[in-house]
BALO-928395 format. One record per residue (C-alpha): x, y, z. Coordinates in steps of 0.02 Angstrom, whole numbers, always signed. Each point is the difference from the previous one (the first is absolute). Layout:
BEGIN
> X;Y;Z
...
//
This chain:
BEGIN
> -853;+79;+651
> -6;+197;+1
> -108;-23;+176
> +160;-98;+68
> +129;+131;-86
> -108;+130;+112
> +2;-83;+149
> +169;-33;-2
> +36;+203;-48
> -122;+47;+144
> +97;-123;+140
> +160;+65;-66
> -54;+174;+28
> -74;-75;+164
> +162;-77;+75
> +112;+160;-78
> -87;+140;+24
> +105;+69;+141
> +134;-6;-167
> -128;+122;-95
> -20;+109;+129
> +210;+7;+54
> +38;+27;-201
> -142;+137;+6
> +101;+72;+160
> +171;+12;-79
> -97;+108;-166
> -59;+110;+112
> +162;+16;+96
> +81;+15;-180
> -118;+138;-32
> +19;+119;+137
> +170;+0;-17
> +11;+25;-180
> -130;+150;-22
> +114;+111;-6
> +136;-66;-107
> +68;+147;-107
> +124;-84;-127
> +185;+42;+13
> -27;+52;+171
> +41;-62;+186
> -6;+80;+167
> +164;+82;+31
> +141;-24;+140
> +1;-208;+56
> -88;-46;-155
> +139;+71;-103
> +139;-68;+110
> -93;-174;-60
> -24;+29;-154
> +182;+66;-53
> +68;-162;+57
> -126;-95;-78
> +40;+108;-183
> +169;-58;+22
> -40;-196;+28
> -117;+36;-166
> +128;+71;-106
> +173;-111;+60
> -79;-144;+80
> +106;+13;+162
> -27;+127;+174
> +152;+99;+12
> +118;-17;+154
> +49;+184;-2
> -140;+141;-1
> +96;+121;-101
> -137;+155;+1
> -32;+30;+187
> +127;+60;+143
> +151;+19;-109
> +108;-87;+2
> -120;-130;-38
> -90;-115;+140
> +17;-201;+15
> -157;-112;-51
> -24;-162;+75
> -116;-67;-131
> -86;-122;+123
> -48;+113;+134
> -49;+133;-155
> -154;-115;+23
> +11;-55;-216
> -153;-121;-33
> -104;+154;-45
> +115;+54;-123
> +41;-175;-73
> -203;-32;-20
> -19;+176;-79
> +130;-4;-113
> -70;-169;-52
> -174;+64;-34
> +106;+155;-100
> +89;-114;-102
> -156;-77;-41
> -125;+159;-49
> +149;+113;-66
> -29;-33;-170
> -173;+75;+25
> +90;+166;+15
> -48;-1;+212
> +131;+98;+78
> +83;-75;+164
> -91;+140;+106
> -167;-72;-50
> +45;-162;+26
> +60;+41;+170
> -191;+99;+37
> -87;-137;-46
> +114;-137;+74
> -19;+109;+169
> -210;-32;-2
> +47;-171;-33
> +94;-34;+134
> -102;+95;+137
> -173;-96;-60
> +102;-204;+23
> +16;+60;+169
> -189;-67;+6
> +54;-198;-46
> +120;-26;+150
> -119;+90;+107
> -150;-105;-55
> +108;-165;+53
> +50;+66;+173
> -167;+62;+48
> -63;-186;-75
> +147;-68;+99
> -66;+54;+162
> -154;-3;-15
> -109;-27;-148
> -26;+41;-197
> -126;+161;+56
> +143;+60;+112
> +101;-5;-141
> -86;+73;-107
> -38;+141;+122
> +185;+15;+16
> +53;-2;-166
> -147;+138;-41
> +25;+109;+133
> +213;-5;-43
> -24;+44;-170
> -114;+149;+38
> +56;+82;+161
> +64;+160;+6
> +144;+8;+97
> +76;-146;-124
> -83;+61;-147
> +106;+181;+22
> +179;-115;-1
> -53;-124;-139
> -76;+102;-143
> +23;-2;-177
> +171;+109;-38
> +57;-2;+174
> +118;-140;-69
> +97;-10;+180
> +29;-179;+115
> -142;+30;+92
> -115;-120;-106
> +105;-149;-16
> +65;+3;+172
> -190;+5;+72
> -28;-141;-145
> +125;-86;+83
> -25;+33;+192
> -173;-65;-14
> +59;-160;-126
> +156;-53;+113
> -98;-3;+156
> -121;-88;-83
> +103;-139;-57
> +119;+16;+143
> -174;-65;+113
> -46;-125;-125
> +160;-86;+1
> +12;-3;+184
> -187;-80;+13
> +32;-111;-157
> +184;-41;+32
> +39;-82;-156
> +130;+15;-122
> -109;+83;-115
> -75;+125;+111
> +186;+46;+50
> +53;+26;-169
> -136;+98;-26
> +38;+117;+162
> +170;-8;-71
> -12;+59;-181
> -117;+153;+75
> +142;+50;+144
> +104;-12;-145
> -92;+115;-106
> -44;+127;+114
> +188;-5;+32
> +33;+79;-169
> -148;+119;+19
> +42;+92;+142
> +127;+39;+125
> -96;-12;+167
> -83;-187;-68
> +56;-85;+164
> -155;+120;+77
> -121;-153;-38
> +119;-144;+57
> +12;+72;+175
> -186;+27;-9
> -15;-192;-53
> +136;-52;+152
> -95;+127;+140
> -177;-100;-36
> +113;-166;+50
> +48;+79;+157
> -193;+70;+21
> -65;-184;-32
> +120;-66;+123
> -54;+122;+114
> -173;-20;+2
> +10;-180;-27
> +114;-25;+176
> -162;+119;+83
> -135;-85;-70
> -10;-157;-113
> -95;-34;-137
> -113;-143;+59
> -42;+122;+183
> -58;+120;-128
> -125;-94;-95
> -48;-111;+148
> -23;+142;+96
> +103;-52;+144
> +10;+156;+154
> +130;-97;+103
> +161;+73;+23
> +127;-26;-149
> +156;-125;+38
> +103;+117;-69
> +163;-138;-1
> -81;-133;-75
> -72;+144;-133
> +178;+64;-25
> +63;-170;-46
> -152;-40;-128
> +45;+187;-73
> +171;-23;-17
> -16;-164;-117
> -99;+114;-139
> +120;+140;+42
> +149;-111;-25
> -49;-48;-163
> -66;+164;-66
> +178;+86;+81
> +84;-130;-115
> -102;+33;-173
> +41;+208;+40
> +195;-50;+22
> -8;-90;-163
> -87;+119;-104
> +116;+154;+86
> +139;-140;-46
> -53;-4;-175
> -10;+180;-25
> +180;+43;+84
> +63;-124;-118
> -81;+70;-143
> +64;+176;+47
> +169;-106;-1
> -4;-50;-150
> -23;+169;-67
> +134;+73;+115
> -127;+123;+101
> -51;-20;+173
> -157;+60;-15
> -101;-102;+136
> +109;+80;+115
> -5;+176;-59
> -190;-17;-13
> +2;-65;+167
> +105;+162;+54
> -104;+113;-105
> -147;-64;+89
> +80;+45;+184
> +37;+156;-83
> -188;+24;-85
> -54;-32;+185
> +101;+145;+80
> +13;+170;+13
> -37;+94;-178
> +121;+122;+31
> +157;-95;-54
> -16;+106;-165
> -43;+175;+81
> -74;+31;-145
> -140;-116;+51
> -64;+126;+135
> -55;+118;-149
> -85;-161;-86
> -201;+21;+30
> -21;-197;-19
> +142;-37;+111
> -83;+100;+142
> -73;-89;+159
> -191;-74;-19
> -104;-12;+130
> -97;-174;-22
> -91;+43;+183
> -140;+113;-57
> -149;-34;-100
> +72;+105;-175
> +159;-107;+35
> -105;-165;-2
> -84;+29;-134
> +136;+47;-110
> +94;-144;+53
> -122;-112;-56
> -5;+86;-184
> -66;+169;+33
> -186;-59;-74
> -69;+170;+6
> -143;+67;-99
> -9;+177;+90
> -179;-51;+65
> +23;-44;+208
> -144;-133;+5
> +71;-81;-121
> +185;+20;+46
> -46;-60;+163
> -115;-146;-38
> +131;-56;-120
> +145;+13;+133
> -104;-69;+143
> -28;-153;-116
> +172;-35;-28
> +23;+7;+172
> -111;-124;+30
> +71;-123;-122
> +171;+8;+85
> -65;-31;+174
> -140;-149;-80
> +176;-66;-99
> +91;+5;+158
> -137;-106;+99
> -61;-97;-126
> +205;-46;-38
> +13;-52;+186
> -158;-109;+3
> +56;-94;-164
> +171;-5;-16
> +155;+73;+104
> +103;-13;-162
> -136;+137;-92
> -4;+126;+171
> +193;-22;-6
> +11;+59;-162
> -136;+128;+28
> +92;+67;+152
> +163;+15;-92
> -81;+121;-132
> -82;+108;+114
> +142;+29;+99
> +118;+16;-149
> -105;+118;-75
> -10;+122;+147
> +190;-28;+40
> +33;+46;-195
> -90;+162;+30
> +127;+81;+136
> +124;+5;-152
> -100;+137;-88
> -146;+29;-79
> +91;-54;-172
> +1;-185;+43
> -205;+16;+65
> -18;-91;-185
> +75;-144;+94
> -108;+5;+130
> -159;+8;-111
> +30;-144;-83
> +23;-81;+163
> -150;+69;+83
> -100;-65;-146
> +55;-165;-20
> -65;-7;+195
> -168;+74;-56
> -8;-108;-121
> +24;-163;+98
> -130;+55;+132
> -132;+41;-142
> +32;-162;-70
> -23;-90;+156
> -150;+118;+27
> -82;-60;-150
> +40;-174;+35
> -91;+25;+196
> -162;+62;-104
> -24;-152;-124
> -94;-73;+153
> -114;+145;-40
> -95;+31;-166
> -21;+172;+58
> +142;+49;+75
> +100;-87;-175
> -95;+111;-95
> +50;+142;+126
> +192;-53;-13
> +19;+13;-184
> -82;+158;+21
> +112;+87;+112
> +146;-64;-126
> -94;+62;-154
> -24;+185;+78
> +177;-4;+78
> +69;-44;-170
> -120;+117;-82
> +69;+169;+106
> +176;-42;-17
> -2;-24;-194
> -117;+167;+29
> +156;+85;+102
> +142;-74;-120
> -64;+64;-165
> -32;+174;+78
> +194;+2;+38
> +42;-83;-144
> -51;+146;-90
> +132;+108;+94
> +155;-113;+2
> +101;+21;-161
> +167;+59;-100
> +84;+156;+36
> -61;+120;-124
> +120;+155;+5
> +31;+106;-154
> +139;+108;+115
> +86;-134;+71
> -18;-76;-192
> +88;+145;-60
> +132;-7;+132
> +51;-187;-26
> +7;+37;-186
> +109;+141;-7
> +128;-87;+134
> -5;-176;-113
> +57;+101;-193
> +74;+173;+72
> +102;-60;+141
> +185;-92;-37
> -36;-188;+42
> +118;-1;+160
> -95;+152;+61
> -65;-15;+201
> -145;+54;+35
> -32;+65;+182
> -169;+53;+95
> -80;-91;+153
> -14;-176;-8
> -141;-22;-49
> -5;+12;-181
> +182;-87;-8
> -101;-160;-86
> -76;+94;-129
> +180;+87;-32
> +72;-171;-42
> -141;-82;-66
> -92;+132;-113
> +145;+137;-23
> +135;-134;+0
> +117;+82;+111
> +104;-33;+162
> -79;+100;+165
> +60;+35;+152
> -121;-100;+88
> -177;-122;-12
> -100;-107;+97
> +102;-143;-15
> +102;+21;+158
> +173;-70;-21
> +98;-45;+178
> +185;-3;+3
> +79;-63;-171
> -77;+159;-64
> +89;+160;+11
> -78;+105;+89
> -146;-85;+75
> -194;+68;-3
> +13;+80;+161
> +152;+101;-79
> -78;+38;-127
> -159;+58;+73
> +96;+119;+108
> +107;+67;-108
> -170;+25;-154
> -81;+90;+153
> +136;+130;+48
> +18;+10;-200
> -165;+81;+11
> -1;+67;+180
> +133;+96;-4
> +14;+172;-32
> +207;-9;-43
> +8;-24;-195
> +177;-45;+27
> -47;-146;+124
> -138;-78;-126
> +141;-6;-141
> +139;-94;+117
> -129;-126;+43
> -60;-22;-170
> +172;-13;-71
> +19;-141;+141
> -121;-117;-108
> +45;+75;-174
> +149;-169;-42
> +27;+20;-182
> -163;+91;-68
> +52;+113;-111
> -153;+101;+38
> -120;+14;+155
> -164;+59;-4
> -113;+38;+159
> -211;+9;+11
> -89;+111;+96
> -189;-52;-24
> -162;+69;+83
> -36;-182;+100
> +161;+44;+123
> -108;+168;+67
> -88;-150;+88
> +143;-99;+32
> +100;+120;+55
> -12;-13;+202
> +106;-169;-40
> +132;+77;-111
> +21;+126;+148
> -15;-124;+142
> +123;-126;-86
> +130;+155;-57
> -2;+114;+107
> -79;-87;+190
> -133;+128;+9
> -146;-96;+26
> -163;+103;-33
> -109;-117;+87
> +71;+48;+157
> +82;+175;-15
> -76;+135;-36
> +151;+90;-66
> -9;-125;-171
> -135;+81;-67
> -41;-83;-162
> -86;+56;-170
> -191;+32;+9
> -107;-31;-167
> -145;+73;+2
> -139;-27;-147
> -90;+114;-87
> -189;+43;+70
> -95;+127;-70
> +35;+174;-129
> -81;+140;+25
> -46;+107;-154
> -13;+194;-52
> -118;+88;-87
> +96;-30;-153
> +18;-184;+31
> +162;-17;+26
> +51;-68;+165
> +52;+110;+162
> +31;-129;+107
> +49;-174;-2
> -30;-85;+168
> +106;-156;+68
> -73;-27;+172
> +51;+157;+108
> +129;+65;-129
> -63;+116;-141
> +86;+31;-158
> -8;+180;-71
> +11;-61;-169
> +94;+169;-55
> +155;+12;-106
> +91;-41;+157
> -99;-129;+54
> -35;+51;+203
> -35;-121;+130
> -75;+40;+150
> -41;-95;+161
> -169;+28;+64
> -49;-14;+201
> -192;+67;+16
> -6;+155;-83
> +186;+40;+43
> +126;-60;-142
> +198;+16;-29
> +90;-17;-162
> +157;-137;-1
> +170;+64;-16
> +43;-87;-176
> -100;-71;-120
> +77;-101;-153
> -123;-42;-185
> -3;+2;-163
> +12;+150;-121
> -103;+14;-137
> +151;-74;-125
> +23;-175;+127
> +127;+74;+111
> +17;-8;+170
> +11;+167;+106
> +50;+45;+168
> -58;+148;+85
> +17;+56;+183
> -149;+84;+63
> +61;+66;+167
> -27;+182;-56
> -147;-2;-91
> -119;-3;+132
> -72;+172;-30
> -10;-49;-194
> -109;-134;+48
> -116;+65;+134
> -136;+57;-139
> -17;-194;-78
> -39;-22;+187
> -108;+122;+26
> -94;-60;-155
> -15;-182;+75
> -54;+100;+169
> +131;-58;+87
> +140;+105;+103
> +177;-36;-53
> +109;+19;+157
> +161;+77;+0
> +112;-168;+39
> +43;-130;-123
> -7;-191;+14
> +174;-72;-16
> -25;-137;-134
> -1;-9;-172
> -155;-44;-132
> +23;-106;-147
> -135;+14;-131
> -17;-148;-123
> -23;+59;-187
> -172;-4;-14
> -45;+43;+192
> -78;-192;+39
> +95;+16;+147
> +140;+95;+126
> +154;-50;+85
> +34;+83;+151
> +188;-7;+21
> +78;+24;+188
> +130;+112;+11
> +123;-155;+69
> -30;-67;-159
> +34;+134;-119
> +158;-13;-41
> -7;-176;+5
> +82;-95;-174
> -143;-82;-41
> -117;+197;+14
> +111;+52;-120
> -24;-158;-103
> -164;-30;-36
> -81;+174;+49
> +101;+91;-77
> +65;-99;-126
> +173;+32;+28
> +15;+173;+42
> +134;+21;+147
> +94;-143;-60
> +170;+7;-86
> +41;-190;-21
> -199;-77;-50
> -49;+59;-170
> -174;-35;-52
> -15;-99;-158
> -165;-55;+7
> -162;+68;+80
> -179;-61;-10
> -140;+63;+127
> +53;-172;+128
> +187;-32;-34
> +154;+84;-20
> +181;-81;-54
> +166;+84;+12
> +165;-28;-57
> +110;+26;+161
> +173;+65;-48
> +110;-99;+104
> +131;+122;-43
> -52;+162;+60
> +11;+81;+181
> -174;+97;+33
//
C-alpha cells in the first residue's frame, strides 16, 4: 500500500510538475518585488494619486464623483475610467488584515508585489497557448523577472501598471482561446476578463484591438498561403480567390464573437451610465498620437521618443536583461533573438493560427514603443511571450534528440538562472521614498497650515500635497481636459512664469488667479527644480535653453577635492574649475590654467545659518594674495555670474546673471531675501514653504 501511495505521489509530481515549477516562479517574482518593502511607505507621485482614492473607498465604501483637493475648484471623477478594481481588491484585503494593526500603506506595498508577480500565470497560459508548457514557463519566468517590467511593478509602486499588464496578457489570452474554442464557455470566459480589465484600467480596449488585429493577420496570411500548402509543402502559386473565400468563413465567425463581446461590454458600460468602450477606444487613438497634447509631456523623460532600431533599443525592449558583462549580455540577447525568428518559422510550418498570433505581438510590441519609452513595459511583455513560444517550440524540435533535449532545458535553466541573477540585483535598488526633508515638509503643511490652504510649487509634487499634506495644489499629474478650470497646460505655464519671472508683482497676480477660497496660500521652492528648471523657464517664459544660448540655466557643480594648510584647516575647497577661498567671505574663483578670476557675487551661509550676499566686483586686489598662494594669477576682470555655496560646501550653484533676479533665486537661494510678498515659514537644507500674502504689492 505505501509503494502504491508513492507511486501515485511520484506520477502526480510527474504529470504537474510544470505546476511546481510556475508556483516556484510567482515566489520568486513575489520576492524581488517585495525586498524592499519599508512599512508605511510607497513610492511617491502616481502611487499616491492611487492610493488616496483607494483610502477613501476604505474608509466610506464609495469613489467620490468630485475630487475636492486638486485644481480648485475641485475636478470631476468618472469612477469607471479611475480604473477602481485595484482599489476595491485592496480595500478588501484591508478590511480583512486591519485588525492586525497593518496600516493601508502597507497593505498597498505588499498588494503592489502581489500584483506585479500574477503577471507570471496569464503569461504561462499564453506562451502554453501558442506553443507549449516550456514556452510558458519561459514566459511566465522571464515576465516576472525582467527589468524593464520589474522597475513599473514593484512592491510600493502601488500604480495601474501591474494589473493592467495582468490583464493585457490574460484578455488576449482568453480573447484567442475563445476564438479557437468558440463555445459559450470560452466566451464567457473572454467576457468576464474584458470585463475586468475594464474596471482596472482606462486604456483596457489596448488588448481587444490586439485580439481583433491577429483576426485580420490570420485572414491575411490565410488568403496568401493556406494551411494544408504549408504542411504539404506545396510551391505552386497560391489561388488567392478561392483562399480569400475559405478565410473569410473563419473571419466571419470570429468578426461576429468580437461584435458580441464589444456588444456585451457597451451594454455593460450602459448599464452603469459610462461609455467607457468608447472613451477607451478614443484614449487609445489618443495613446497612439503625438505626446505633446499635454505640453507638459515634452519635459516627461518616459514620454520621450525610443529608438527600438539599434541594438541598446532591442535589448531593452525585450526586458533590458543586462548583467553589465558583454558576453553575456550578448549571448543572452542573441538567444532571444533566435527564439523569435525559430517561433516565427516553426509557427508557419505548424500552424498559421500560432505565426498569426506570433506576428501580431511582434509588431504590437515595436509599434507600442514609438509612444515612449514609458510604455517599453508593454512591449517586454510582448517580446517575451514571443520568446517564449519559440523556446517552447525549440524544445519540442529537440525531443527527437536525447542530446540536444538535454541541451534545450539547459539553455532555459541558464536563461532563467541570469535573469533571476539580474532581477534580485535591482530588486535591491527599487523601493519607498525615504526623505526626512520632504517628511518634514508634508508634516508641517498637514497640522500648521488652515485646512483650505493651497499649496503651489511645480507639478510635480502636487500628489503628495493632496495625498500626504492633505491640501488642494495648483497642479499634479493627473491632467484634467476641459471641465477643469484651468487645464494642465494652464497651469504648467502659468507655475513656470511663477518661477521664471523676475516681476514679484506678476508671480502674485497669477497665483491669486488659482487662490478660489483658500484662506491661505503657501508656495515651495525645493532643491529638485535647480534640475528642472530649463522646463519651468521654457513653459513660462518661451526661452528654450536647449536651443538658445541666451537661457542660460543653473550649473551645479559637486564638490572634488580640499586642500589643507599647515594648520589643517582647509584653504581651498575645489568644485571642478571653481575654488572656494573658504575665508570669512567665502571667495570663489574661476580657474583657466594658471590664470583665475573671482565671480562678481557670491551668496552662503554665515556662521549663525544666515544667508549673505556680497558683491565682489572691487575686491580684486584684496584677493590677489589667496591667489598668489594657490600660484595662480588673478586677472583684473570679473566673471559676470553669481556662486551659490550650499551649507556645508558638498556642492556650488553657479547662478547666470539672467537668472538672478529671477522669483524663484530669491526663493530658494536666498530664502526670501528680495521678496516683499513670500515670507519663509519653513526651511530645511531641500525645501522651502512660504506664505504668499495675496494682499501686498512688492
Amino acid at each position: 500500500m505505501f509503494i502504491g501511495v508513492s507511486l501515485n505521489i511520484k506520477n502526480f509530481f510527474i504529470k504537474y510538475w510544470w505546476a511546481f515549477a510556475l508556483a516556484a516562479i510567482f515566489f520568486i517574482s513575489y520576492y524581488v518585488r517585495s525586498i524592499n518593502i519599508i512599512p508605511d511607505r510607497i513610492l511617491s507621485f502616481d502611487p499616491m494619486f492611487q492610493f488616496r482614492f483607494t483610502k477613501y473607498f476604505a474608509d466610506w465604501g464609495v469613489l467620490p464623483n468630485w475630487d475636492e483637493l486638486t485644481y480648485y475648484v475641485g475636478r470631476p471623477i468618472n469612477s469607471t475610467l479611475l480604473g477602481p478594481l485595484m482599489a476595491y481588491i485592496t480595500s478588501a484585503i484591508y478590511w480583512l488584515v486591519k485588525g492586525f494593526g497593518i496600516s493601508l500603506l502597507t497593505v498597498c506595498s505588499y498588494a503592489s508585489a502581489i500584483y506585479g508577480a500574477m503577471i507570471v500565470f496569464p503569461a504561462f497560459l499564453l506562451g502554453r497557448e501558442i506553443s507549449n508548457k516550456y514556452g510558458g514557463l519561459l514566459a511566465a519566468g522571464l515576465i516576472g523577472t525582467a527589468p524593464q517590467i520589474l522597475i513599473r511593478t514593484f512592491g510600493s509602486s502601488y500604480d495601474t501598471d501591474q494589473l493592467a499588464l495582468f490583464f493585457i496578457v490574460l484578455t488576449i489570452y482568453l480573447g484567442i482561446y475563445a476564438l479557437r474554442k468558440k463555445t459559450i464557455t470560452s466566451y464567457a470566459m473572454a467576457f468576464t476578463g474584458f470585463l475586468a480589465f475594464m474596471f482596472a484600467w482606462g486604456l483596457f480596449i489596448y488588448s481587444f484591438i490586439m485580439v481583433a488585429i491577429y483576426t485580420i493577420t490570420l485572414l491575411v496570411l490565410t488568403t496568401l498561403m493556406r494551411k494544408e500548402d504549408i504542411k504539404e509543402g506545396i510551391k505552386s502559386k497560391p489561388n488567392l480567390k478561392e483562399n480569400f473565400k475559405h478565410a473569410m468563413i473563419g473571419f466571419k465567425k470570429e468578426f461576429l464573437i468580437l461584435t458580441g463581446l464589444a456588444a456585451s461590454l457597451i451594454g455593460v458600460g450602459y448599464l452603469l451610465k459610462t461609455d467607457i468602450f468608447i472613451q477607451s477606444l478614443i484614449s487609445i487613438i489618443g495613446f497612439a498620437g503625438k505626446a505633446e497634447s499635454w505640453i507638459v509631456n515634452i519635459s516627461i523623460a518616459e514620454l520621450q521618443a525610443f529608438n527600438i532600431f539599434n541594438l541598446n533599443g532591442w535589448m531593452l525592449a525585450m526586458g533590458q536583461f543586462v548583467t553589465g558583462v558583454v558576453y553575456i549580455d550578448m549571448a543572452v540577447f542573441l538567444t532571444f533573438v533566435s527564439f523569435i525568428f525559430f517561433g516565427l518559422y516553426a509557427g508557419y510550418k505548424k500552424d498559421i493560427n500560432k505565426i498569426s498570433i506570433l506576428l501580431t505581438l511582434a509588431l504590437i510590441a515595436v509599434a507600442t514603443t514609438f509612444r515612449g519609452i514609458r510604455f517599453t513595459e508593454f512591449s517586454s511583455a510582448l517580446f517575451i511571450i514571443v520568446i517564449g513560444a519559440g523556446y517552447g517550440y525549440f524544445v519540442d524540435w529537440s525531443k527527437k534528440n536525447d542530446f540536444m533535449k538535454v541541451f534545450a532545458i539547459g539553455v532555459g535553466i541558464c536563461i532563467m538562472f541570469i535573469a533571476v541573477g539580474v532581477s534580485m540585483q535591482l530588486g535591491t535598488q527599487l523601493g519607498p521614498d525615504m526623505n526626512s526633508n520632504w517628511d518634514g515638509a508634508w508634516n508641517f503643511i498637514k497640522t500648521q497650515t488652515p485646512q483650505l490652504s493651497i499649496i503651489g510649487t511645480w507639478w510635480d509634487p502636487g500628489h503628495m500635497i493632496a495625498s500626504i499634506a492633505e491640501r488642494r495644489n495648483f497642479a499634479d499629474g493627473a491632467h484634467c481636459p476641459e471641465p477643469c478650470m484651468y487645464n494642465i497646460n494652464d497651469r504648467i505655464v502659468d507655475l513656470g512664469k511663477i518661477m521664471a519671472t523676475t516681476n514679484e508683482d506678476e508671480s502674485l497676480q497669477l497665483i491669486k488667479k488659482y487662490q478660489g477660497d483658500s484662506p491661505k496660500v503657501y508656495w515651495i521652492a525645493s532643491d529638485d527644480l535647480i534640475g528642472k528648471f530649463q522646463w519651468l523657464q521654457y513653459f513660462g517664459t518661451g526661452c528654450d535653453a536647449r536651443s538658445d544660448a541666451s537661457c542660460p540655466l543653473y550649473y551645479q557643480a559637486a564638490r572634488s577635492d580640499i586642500k589643507y594648510d599647515e594648520q589643517g584647516q582647509a584653504s581651498a575647497v575645489y568644485f571642478g574649475n571653481i575654488i572656494i577661498l573658504p575665508t570669512n567671505i567665502p571667495i570663489p574663483i574661476i580657474t583657466q590654467g594658471k590664470s583665475a578670476a573671482v565671480v562678481k557675487e557670491v551668496i552662503f551661509y554665515d556662521n549663525e545659518g544666515n544667508i549673505q550676499t556680497i558683491d565682489l566686483s572691487d575686491s580684486i586686489e584684496m584677493i590677489k594674495p589667496f591667489g598668489a598662494d594657490l600660484k595662480l594669477n588673478i586677472v583684473d576682470d570679473v566673471v559676470p555670474i553669481t556662486v551659490w555655496i550650499q551649507k556645508q560646501y558638498g556642492y556650488v550653484i553657479i547662478i547666470p546673471q539672467t537668472l538672478r533676479e529671477a522669483v524663484f533665486t530669491k526663493m530658494y537661494f536666498m530664502r526670501g531675501q528680495g521678496l516683499k510678498c513670500f515670507n519663509l515659514v519653513y526651511d530645511n537644507e531641500q525645501v522651502k514653504i512660504f506664505e504668499v500674502n495675496t494682499a501686498c504689492k512688492s
